[in-house]
C-alpha positions in Angstrom: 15.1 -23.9 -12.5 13.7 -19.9 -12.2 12.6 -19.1 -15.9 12.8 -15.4 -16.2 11.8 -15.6 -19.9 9.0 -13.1 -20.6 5.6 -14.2 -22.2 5.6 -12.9 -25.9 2.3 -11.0 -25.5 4.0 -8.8 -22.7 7.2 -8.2 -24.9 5.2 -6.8 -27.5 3.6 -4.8 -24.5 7.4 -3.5 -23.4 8.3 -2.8 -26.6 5.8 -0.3 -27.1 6.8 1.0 -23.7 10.4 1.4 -24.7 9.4 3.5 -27.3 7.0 5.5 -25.2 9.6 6.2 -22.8 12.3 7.2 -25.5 10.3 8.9 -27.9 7.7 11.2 -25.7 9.2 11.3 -22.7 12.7 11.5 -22.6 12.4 14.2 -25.1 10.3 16.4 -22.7 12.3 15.6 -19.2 14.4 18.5 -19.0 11.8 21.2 -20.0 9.1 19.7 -17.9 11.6 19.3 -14.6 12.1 23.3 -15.1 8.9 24.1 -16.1 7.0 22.2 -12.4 3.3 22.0 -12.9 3.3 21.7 -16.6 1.1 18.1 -17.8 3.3 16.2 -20.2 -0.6 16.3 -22.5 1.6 13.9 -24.8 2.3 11.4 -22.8 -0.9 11.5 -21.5 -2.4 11.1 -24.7 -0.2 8.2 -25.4 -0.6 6.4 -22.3 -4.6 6.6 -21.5 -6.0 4.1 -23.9 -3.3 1.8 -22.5 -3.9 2.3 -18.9 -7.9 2.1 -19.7 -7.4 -1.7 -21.5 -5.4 -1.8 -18.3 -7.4 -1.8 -15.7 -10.6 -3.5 -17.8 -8.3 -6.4 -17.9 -8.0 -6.1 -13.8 -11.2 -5.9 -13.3 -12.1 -8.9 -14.9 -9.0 -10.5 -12.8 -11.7 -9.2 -9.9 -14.2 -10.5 -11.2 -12.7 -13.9 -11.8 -11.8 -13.8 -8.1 -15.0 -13.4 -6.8 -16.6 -16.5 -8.8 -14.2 -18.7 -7.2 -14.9 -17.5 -3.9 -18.2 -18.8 -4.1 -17.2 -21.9 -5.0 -14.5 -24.4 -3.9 -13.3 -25.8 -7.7 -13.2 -22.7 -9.0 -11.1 -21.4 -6.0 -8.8 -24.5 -6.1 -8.2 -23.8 -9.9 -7.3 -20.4 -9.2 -4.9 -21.3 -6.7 -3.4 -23.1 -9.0 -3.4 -20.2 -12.3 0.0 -18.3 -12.0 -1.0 -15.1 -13.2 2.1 -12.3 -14.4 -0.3 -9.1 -14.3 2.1 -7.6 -11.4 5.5 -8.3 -12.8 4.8 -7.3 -16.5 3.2 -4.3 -14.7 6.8 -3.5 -12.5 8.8 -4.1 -16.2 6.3 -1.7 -17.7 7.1 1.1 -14.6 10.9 0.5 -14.8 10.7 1.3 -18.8 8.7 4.0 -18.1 10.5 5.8 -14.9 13.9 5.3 -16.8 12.1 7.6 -19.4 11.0 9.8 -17.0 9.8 9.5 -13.2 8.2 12.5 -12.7 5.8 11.7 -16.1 5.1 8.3 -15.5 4.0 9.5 -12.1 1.2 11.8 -14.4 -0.1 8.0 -16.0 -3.5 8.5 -16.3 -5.5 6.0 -13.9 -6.3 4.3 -10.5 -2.9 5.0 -9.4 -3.0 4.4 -5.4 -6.7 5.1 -5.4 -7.1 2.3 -7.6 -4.6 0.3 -5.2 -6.5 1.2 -2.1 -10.1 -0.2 -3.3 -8.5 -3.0 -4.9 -7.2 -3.8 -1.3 -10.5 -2.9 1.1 -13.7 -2.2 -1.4 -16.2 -4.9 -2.1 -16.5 -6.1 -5.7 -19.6 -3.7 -6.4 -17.3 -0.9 -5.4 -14.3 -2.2 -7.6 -16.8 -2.2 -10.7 -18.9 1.5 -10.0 -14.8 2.9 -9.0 -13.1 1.5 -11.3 -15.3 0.8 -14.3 -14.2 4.5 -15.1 -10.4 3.9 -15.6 -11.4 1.2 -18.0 -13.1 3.9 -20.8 -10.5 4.3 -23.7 -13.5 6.3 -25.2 -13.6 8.9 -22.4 -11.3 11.4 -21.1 -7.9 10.3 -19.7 -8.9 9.8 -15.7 -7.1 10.3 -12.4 -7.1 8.7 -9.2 -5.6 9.1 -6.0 -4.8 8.4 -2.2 -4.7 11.0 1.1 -3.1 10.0 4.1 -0.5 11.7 4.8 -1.2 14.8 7.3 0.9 17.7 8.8 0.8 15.4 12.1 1.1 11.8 10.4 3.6 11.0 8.4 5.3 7.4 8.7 2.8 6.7 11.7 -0.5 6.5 9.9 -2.0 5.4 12.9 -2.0 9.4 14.0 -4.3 10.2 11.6 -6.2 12.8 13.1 -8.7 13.6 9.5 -12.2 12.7 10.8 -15.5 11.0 9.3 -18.7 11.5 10.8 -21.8 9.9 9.8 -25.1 12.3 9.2 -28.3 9.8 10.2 -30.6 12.3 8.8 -29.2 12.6 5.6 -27.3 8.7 5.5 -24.1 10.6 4.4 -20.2 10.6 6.1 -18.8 14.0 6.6 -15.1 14.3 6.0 -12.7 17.0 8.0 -9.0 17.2 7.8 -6.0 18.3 6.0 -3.7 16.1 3.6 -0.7 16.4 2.5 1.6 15.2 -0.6 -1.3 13.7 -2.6 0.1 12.2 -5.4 -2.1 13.5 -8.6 -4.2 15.1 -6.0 -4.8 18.5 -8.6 -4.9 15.7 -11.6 -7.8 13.5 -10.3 -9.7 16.5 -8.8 -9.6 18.5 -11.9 -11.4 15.9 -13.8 -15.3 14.8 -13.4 -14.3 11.6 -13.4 -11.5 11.4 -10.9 -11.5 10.0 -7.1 -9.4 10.2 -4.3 -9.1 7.6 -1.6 -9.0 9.2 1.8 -8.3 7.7 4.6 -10.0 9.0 8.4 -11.1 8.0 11.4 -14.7 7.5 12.4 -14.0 6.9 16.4 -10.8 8.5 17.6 -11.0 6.5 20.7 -10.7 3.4 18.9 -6.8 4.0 17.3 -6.4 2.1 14.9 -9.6 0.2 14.7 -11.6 3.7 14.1 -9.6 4.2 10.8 -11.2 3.7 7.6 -11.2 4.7 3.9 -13.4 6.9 1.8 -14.0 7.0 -1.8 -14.2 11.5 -2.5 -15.1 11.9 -5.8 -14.4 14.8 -7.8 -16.8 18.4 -7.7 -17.5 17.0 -4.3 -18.5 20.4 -2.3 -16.1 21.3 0.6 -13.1 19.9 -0.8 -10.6 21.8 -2.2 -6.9 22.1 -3.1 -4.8 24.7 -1.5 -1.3 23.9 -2.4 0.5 23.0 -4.9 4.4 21.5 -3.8 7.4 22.9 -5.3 9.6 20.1 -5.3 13.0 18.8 -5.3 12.9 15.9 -8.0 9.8 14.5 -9.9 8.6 18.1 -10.6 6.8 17.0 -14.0 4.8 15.3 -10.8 1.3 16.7 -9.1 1.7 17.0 -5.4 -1.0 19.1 -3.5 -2.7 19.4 -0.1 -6.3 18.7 0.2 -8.6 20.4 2.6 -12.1 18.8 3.5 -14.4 21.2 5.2 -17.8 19.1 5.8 -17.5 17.1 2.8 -20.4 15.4 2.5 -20.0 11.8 0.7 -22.7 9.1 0.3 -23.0 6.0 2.9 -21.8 3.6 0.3 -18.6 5.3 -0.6 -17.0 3.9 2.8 -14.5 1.0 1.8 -15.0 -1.7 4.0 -17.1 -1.9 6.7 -18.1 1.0 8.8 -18.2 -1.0 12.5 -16.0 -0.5 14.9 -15.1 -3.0 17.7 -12.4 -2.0 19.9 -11.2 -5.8 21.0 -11.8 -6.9 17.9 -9.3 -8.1 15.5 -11.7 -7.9 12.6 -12.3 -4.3 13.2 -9.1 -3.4 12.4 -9.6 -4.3 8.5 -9.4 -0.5 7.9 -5.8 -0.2 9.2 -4.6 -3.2 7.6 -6.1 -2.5 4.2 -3.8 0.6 4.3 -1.4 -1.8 5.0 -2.1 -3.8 2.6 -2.1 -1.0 -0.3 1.1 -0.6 0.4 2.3 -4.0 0.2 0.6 -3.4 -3.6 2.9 -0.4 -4.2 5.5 -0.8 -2.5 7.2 -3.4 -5.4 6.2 -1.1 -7.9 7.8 2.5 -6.3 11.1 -0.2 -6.3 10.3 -1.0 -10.0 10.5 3.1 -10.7 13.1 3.7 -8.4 15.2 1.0 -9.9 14.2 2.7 -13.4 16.1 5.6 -12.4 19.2 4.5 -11.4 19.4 2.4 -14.6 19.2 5.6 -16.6 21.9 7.3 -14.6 24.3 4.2 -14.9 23.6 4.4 -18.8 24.4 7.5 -19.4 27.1 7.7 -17.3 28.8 4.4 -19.3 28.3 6.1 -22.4 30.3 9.7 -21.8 32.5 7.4 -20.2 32.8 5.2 -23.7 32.9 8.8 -25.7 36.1 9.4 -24.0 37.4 6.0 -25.0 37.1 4.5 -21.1 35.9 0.7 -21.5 35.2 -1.6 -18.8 36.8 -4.4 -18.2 34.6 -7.2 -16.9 36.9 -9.6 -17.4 39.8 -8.0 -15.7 41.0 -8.8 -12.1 40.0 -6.7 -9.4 43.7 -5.6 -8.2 43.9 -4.3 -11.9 40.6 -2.7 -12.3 40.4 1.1 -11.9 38.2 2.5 -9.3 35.6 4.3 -12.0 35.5 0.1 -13.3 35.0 -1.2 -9.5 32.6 1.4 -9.0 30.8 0.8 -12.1 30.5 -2.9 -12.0 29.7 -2.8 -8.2 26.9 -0.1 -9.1 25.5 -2.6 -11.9 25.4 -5.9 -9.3 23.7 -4.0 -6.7 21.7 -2.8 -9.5 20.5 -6.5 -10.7 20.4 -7.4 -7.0 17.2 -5.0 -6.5 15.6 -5.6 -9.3 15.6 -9.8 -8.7 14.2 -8.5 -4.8 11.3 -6.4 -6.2 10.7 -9.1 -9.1 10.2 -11.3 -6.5 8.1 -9.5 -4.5 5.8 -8.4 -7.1 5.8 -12.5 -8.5 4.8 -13.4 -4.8 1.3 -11.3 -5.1 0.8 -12.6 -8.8 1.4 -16.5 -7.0 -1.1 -15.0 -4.3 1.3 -15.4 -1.5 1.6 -13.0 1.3 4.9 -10.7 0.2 4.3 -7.7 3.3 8.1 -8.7 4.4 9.6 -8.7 0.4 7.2 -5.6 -0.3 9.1 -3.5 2.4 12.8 -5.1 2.0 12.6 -4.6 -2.0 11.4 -0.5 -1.6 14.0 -0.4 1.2 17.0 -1.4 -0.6 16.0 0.2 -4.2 15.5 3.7 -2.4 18.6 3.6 -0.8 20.3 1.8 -3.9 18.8 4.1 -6.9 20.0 7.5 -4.4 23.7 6.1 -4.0 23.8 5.0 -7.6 22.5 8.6 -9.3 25.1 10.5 -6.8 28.1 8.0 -7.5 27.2 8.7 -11.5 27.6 12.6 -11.0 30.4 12.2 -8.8 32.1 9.9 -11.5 31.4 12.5 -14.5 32.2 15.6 -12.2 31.4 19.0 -13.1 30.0 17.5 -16.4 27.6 15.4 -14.4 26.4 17.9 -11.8 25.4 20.6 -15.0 22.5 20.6 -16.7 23.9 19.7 -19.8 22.9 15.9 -18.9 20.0 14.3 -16.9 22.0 12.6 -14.5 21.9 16.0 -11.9 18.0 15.5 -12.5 18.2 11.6 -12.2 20.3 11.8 -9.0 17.1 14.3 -7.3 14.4 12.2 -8.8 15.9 9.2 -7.3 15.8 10.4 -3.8 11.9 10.3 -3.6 11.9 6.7 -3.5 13.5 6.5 0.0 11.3 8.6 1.2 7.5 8.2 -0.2 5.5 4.7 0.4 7.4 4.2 3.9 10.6 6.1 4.6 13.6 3.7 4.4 14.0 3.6 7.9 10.1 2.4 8.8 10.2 0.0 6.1 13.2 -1.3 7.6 11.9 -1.6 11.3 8.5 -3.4 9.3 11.1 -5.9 7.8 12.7 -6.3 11.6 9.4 -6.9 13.1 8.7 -9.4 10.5 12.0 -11.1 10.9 11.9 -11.0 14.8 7.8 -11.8 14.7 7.4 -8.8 16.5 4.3 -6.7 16.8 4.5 -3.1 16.8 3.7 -2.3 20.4 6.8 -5.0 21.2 9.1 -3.1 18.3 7.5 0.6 18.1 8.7 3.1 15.9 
C-alpha cells in the first residue's frame, strides 16, 4: 500500500508555506510582474531564516553521508533510513509557485549553485560553500549556476567558456559569456553570494574537459551586463555574465581538475552537470505544477460565481465541454504531480531517478502551458485581461517547458533511457 500521508512536522512546515504564499506573495504578483526587476524585500524577509535552517539541516544530511562512507554499518544503516527532505521540499515549491513563480524563484539560497556542489564538490567544499546559506543571523544570500551560452543551449556539451590554470599564481582563469543565469544580479550583488560556472579546461577533450567553478561574488573581471526583459516570471532575475580573466583560487574547482580523454572517470565534470539536473529537474515540475493549480482554481471559482458547478458524478455524454475540460485538466493535473512525487521520493530512497527526473519536467511543462491557456480560453475576454492572474499564470507557465532541458531534449533523454541508447547512437 503507497502511504501518501505527510509527516506532522512537514505539515506544520506547509502550513506556514500556505500562508507565505497567500499572504506576501499573492498580494504583490501583479505589481511585481509589471514592475520587472523589482525584489519582492518581503518575501525575502520572510523566507531567509527558513531557507537558512534549510540548508543547515542538508548539510548535516552531508555530513551524515560522509560518515557512512567510511564505514560499512553506518552505510548499510543509511541505506536503509528513508529520508523525505526532497518531497517535503517539491510540496514546499508547489505552495510557493502557486503563490507566485516568479517570487519563489527570488528565495534566498543555494538555488542551483547550491544543487551543483551538492552534486560534484567534495564535503570540505559543501561546508566552506554552503555553510553561508545556513546563517539566519546574516544577510539573506544568493546562489547561482552559468551554463547556458549564446552558442550552447540544450547541448551543454558546446560549451565554449574557458578555464585556464595560472602555475605561477596556483589560480584558474575564467573566459566566456553566460546567459539566462537564474539570480545571477541577486547572488552577485551580495558579498556572500556564488555562482557555479561551468567551463572547459581542454577544449580538445569534449566532454571530458568540462568542469565546474565555484565564482564568488566581488570577484574582479566578472561582471553583469544584461538584465532580461521577460515574458513570464518577471518578478525573476535573469542576467548575462561576462568573465574577462577572472581569476579564482585552485580549490574552488568542483571536482577534480584531470583530464583523461579515454577515460570514463574523467568525464565526472559532464555528468555532475547531469546530475544537477536530475536534482532540479523534479522540483522545476513541482513549480510548474504549482502554476497550473492556481490557474485551474481560479478559473473554478468565476466559474462557481456565475452559478456553473461541476458535475463529477455526471456521465460523460451529459457533461458540458467547460466540465470535460475541467475535470480532464484536474486528472492530468494529479497525474504530474504523482510523476514528480515519484521522482523526487526516488532521490530521498537514494535510487537513481535520471529517467523519472526528465519524464516528470517533461510532461508538467507541457501540462502546466496547456492547462493556463485552456483556463483563459474557458473565461474568455475576462481571462485574457488583467483583471485576473490567469493571463499572468498562462505566461509564467511556459518557462517550465523551456528552462532545465527544453521539452523536446528531456524527451529524447527519456528515449535514450528507454531504448538504452547512448547519445552518439540517439544524438540530438
Amino acid at each position: 500500500m503507497i502511504d501518501f500521508e505527510l509527516p506532522g512536522k512537514l505539515k506544520g512546515q506547509l502550513q506556514m508555506t500556505e500562508y507565505v504564499a497567500k499572504e506576501v506573495m499573492r498580494p504583490f504578483a501583479r505589481e511585481l510582474d509589471e514592475n520587472e526587476h523589482q525584489r519582492p524585500e518581503q518575501y525575502i524577509k520572510m523566507m531567509w531564516p527558513v531557507m537558512a535552517d534549510m540548508q543547515k539541516a542538508s548539510l548535516e544530511r552531508e555530513k551524515r553521508k560522509a560518515e557512512e562512507a567510511e564505514s560499512p554499518e553506518r552505510s548499510q544503516e543509511g541505506e536503509k533510513r528513508v529520508s523525505t527532505y526532497v518531497v517535503g521540499m517539491m510540496h514546499t515549491v508547489e505552495m510557493l509557485a502557486w503563490g507566485d513563480v516568479g517570487q519563489y524563484l527570488c528565495t534566498p539560497s543555494a538555488l542551483l549553485g547550491g544543487t551543483a556542489i551538492e552534486a560534484v564538490g567534495t564535503l570540505e567544499q559543501k561546508i566552506r560553500f554552503l555553510g553561508r546559506f545556513a546563517d539566519s543571523k546574516g544577510d539573506p544570500t544568493w546562489g547561482a549556476m552559468a551554463m547556458t551560452e549564446p552558442g550552447a543551449g540544450s547541448d551543454t556539451s558546446a560549451i565554449s567558456a574557458t578555464a585556464t590554470l595560472d602555475e605561477e599564481t596556483n589560480e584558474w582563469v575564467l573566459n566566456g559569456e553566460k546567459i539566462f543565469c537564474t539570480s545571477g544580479k541577486l547572488a552577485l550583488d551580495e558579498s556572500n553570494g556564488l555562482v557555479v560556472v561551468w567551463a572547459t579546461i581542454d577544449k580538445s577533450a569534449g566532454r571530458s574537459g568540462m568542469k565546474s567553478f565555484v565564482v564568488e561574488a566581488g570577484t574582479p573581471g566578472v561582471s553583469v551586463v544584461k538584465q532580461e526583459e521577460k515574458y513570464g516570471i518577471r518578478a525573476s532575475d535573469t542576467v548575462s555574465i561576462v568573465f574577462d580573466n577572472a581569476r579564482i583560487p585552485y580549490d574552488n574547482i568542483l571536482g577534480s581538475p584531470e583530464v583523461r580523454k579515454r577515460d570514463p572517470e574523467s568525464r565526472k565534470g559532464f555528468k555532475g552537470a547531469m546530475k544537477t539536473f536530475d536534482t532540479s529537474r523534479p522540483i522545476i515540475a513541482a513549480s510548474a505544477v504549482g502554476v497550473a493549480r492556481a490557474a485551474l482554481e481560479i478559473t473554478k471559482k468565476k466559474l462557481e460565481e456565475a452559478g456553473i458547478t461541476i458535475r463529477y458524478d455526471a456521465p460523460p455524454h451529459e457533461q458540458t465541454a467547460i466540465e470535460r475540460d475541467i475535470i480532464d485538466m484536474e486528472a492530468e493535473l494529479k497525474a504530474t504531480w504523482l510523476l514528480t512525487l515519484r521522482a523526487g521520493s526516488m532521490m530521498d530512497h537514494r535510487e537513481p531517478n535520471a529517467l523519472e527526473s526528465s519524464m516528470c519536467k517533461a510532461k508538467a511543462g507541457q501540462s502546466s502551458t496547456r492547462i493556463a491557456e485552456k483556463c483563459v480560453e474557458i473565461l474568455g475576454p475576462l481571462g485574457y485581461s488583467r483583471e485576473l492572474l490567469v493571463e499572468k499564470l498562462m505566461r509564467d507557465a511556459k518557462i517550465a517547458d523551456l528552462y532545465e532541458g527544453t521539452h523536446e531534449i528531456n524527451q529524447l533523454i527519456v528515449a535514450r533511457h528507454v531504448l538504452n541508447y547512448s547519445s552518439s547512437e540517439l544524438p540530438a
